[in-house]
ZABABA-156002 format. One record per atom (N, C-alpha, C): residue number from 1; residue in three letters; atom name; x, y, z. Coordinates in steps of 0.2 Angstrom, whole numbers. Each point is the difference from the previous one (the first is absolute). Example, Ala and Ser with C-alpha at 12.3 -4.5 7.8 and 13.67 -1.06 7.14 Angstrom:
- num / residuo / atomo / u / v / w
- 1 / Ala / N / 66 / -28 / 39
- 1 / Ala / CA / -4 / 6 / 0
- 1 / Ala / C / 4 / 6 / 0
- 2 / Ser / N / -2 / 5 / -4
- 2 / Ser / CA / 4 / 6 / 1
- 2 / Ser / C / -4 / 5 / 3
END
This chain:
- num / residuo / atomo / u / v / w
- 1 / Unk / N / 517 / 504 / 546
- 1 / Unk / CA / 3 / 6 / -4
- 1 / Unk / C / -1 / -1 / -7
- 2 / Unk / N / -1 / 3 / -4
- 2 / Unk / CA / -2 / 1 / -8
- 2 / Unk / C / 6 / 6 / -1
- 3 / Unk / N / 5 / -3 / -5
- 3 / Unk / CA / 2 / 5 / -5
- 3 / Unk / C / -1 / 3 / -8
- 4 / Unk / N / 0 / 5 / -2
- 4 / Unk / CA / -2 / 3 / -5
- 4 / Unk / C / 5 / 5 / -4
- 5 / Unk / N / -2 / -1 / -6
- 5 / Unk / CA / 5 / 4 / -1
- 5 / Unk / C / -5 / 7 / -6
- 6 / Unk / N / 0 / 7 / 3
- 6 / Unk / CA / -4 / 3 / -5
- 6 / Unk / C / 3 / 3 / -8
- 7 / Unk / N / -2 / -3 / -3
- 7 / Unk / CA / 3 / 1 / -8
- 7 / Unk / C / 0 / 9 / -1
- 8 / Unk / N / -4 / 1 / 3
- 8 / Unk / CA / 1 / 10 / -2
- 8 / Unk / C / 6 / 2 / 1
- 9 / Unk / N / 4 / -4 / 5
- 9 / Unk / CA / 2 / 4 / 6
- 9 / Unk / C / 7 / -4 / -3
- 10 / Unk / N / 2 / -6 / 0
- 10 / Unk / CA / 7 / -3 / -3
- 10 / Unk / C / 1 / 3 / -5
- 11 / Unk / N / 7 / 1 / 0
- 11 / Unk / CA / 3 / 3 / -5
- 11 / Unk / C / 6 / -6 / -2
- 12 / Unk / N / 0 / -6 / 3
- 12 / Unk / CA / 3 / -5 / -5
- 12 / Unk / C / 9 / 0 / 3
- 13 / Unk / N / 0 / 1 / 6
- 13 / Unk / CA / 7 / 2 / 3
- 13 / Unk / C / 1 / -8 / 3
- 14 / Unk / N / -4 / -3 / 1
- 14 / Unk / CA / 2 / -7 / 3
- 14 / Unk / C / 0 / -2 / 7
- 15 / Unk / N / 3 / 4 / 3
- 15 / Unk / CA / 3 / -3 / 8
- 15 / Unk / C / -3 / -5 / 2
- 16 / Unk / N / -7 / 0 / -2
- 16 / Unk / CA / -3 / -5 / 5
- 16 / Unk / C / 2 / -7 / -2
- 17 / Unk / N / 0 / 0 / -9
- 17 / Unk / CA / 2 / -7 / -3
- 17 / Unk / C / 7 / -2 / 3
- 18 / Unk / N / 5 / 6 / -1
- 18 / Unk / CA / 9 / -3 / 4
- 18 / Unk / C / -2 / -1 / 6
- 19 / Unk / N / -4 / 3 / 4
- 19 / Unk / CA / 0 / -1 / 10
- 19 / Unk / C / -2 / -7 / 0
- 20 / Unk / N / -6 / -1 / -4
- 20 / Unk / CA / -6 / -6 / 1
- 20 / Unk / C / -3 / -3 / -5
- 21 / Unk / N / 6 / -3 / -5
- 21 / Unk / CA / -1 / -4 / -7
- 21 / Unk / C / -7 / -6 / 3
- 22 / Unk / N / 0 / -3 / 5
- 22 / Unk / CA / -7 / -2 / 3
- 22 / Unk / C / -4 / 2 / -1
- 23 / Unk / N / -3 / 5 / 3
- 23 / Unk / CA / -7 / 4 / -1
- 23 / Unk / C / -2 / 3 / -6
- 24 / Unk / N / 7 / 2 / -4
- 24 / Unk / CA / -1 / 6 / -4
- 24 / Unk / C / 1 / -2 / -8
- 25 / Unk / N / -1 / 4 / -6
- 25 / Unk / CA / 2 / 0 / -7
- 25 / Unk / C / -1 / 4 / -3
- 26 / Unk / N / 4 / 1 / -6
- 26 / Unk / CA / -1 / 5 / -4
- 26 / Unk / C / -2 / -2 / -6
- 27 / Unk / N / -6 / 3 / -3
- 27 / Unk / CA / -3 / -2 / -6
- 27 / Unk / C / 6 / 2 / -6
- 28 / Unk / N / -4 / 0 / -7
- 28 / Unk / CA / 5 / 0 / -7
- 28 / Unk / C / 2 / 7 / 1
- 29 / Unk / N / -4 / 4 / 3
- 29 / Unk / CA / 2 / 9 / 0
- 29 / Unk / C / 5 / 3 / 5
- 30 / Unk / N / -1 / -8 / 4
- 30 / Unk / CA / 6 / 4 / 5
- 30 / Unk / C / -4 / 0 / 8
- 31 / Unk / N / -7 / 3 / 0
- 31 / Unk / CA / -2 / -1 / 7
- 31 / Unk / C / -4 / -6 / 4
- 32 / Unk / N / 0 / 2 / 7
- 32 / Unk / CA / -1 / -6 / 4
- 32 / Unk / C / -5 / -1 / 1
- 33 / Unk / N / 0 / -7 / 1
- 33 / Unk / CA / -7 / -1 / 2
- 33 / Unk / C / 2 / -6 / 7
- 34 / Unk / N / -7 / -3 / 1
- 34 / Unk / CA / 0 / -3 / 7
- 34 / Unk / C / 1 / -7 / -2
- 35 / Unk / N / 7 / -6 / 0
- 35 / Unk / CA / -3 / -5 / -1
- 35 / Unk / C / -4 / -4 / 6
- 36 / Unk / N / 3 / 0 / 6
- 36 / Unk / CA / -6 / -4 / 5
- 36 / Unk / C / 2 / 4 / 6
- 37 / Unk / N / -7 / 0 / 5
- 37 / Unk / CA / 2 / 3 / 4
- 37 / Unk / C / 4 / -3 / 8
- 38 / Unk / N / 1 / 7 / 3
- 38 / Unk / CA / 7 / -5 / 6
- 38 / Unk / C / -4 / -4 / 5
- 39 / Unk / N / 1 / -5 / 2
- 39 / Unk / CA / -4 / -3 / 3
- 39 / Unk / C / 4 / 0 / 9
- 40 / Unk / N / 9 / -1 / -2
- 40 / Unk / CA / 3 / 1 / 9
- 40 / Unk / C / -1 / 4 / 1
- 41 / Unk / N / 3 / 0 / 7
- 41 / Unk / CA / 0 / 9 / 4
- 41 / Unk / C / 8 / 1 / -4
- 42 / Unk / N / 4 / -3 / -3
- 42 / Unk / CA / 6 / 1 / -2
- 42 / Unk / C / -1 / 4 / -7
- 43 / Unk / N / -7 / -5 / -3
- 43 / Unk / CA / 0 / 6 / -6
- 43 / Unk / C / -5 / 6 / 0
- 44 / Unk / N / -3 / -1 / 5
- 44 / Unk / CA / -5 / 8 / 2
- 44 / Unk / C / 7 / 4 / 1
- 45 / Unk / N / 4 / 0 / 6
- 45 / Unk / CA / 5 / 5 / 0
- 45 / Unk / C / 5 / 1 / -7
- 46 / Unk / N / 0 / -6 / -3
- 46 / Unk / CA / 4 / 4 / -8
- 46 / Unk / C / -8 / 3 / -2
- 47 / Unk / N / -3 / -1 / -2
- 47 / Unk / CA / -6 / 5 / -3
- 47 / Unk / C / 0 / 7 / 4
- 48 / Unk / N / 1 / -1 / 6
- 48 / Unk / CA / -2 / 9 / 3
- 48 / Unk / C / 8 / 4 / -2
- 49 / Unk / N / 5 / -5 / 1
- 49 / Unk / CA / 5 / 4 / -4
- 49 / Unk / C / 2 / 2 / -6
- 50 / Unk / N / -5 / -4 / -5
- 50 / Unk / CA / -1 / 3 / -9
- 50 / Unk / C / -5 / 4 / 3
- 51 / Unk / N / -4 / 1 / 2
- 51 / Unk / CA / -3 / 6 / 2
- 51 / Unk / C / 2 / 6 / -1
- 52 / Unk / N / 5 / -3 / 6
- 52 / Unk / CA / 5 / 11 / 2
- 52 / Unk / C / 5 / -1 / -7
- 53 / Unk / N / 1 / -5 / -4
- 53 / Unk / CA / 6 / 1 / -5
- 53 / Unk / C / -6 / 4 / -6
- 54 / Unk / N / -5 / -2 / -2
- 54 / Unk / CA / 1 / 0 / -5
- 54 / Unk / C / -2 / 12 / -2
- 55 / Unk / N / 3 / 1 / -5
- 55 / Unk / CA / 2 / 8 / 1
- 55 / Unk / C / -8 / 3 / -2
- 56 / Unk / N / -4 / -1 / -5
- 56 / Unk / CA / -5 / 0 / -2
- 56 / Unk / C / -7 / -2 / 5
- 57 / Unk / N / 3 / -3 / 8
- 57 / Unk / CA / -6 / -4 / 2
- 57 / Unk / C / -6 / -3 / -2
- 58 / Unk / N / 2 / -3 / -7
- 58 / Unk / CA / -4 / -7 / -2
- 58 / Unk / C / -2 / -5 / 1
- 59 / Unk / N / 3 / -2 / 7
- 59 / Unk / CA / 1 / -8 / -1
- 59 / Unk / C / -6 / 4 / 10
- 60 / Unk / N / -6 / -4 / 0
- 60 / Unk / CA / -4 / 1 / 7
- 60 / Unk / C / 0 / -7 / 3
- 61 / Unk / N / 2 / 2 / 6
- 61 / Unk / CA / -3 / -7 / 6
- 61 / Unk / C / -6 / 1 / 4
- 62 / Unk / N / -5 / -3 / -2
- 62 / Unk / CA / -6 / 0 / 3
- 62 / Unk / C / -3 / -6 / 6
- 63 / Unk / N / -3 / 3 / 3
- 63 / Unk / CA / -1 / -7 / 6
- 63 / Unk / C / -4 / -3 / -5
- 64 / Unk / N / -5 / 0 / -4
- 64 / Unk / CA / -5 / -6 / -2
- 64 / Unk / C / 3 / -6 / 0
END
């Protein structure tokens, strides 16, 4: 599983960073980006849940 986060599409709200300070960060502006990807099946299932959280759907799960 690969997570991504699309910069077009983040408007800089967060959720993924409070859900999953792990995986996730927000640059000096405020948006997120990916620090490493999930490697459990505990944090694939927090990744499909910033999925449905985030309101912009910015944040993609991909099987690659």
């Amino acid at each position: 599983m690969k997570l991504k986060v699309d910069k077009k599409l983040c408007q800089g709200h967060n959720r993924c960073v409070v859900l999953a300070g792990d995986l996730f960060d927000a640059d000096d502006d405020g948006y997120a980006f990916i620090v490493r990807q999930p490697e459990t099946e505990e944090e694939i299932q927090l990744a499909r849940r910033i999925v449905r959280a985030c309101p912009e759907r910015a944040v993609i799960l991909s099987e690659d």
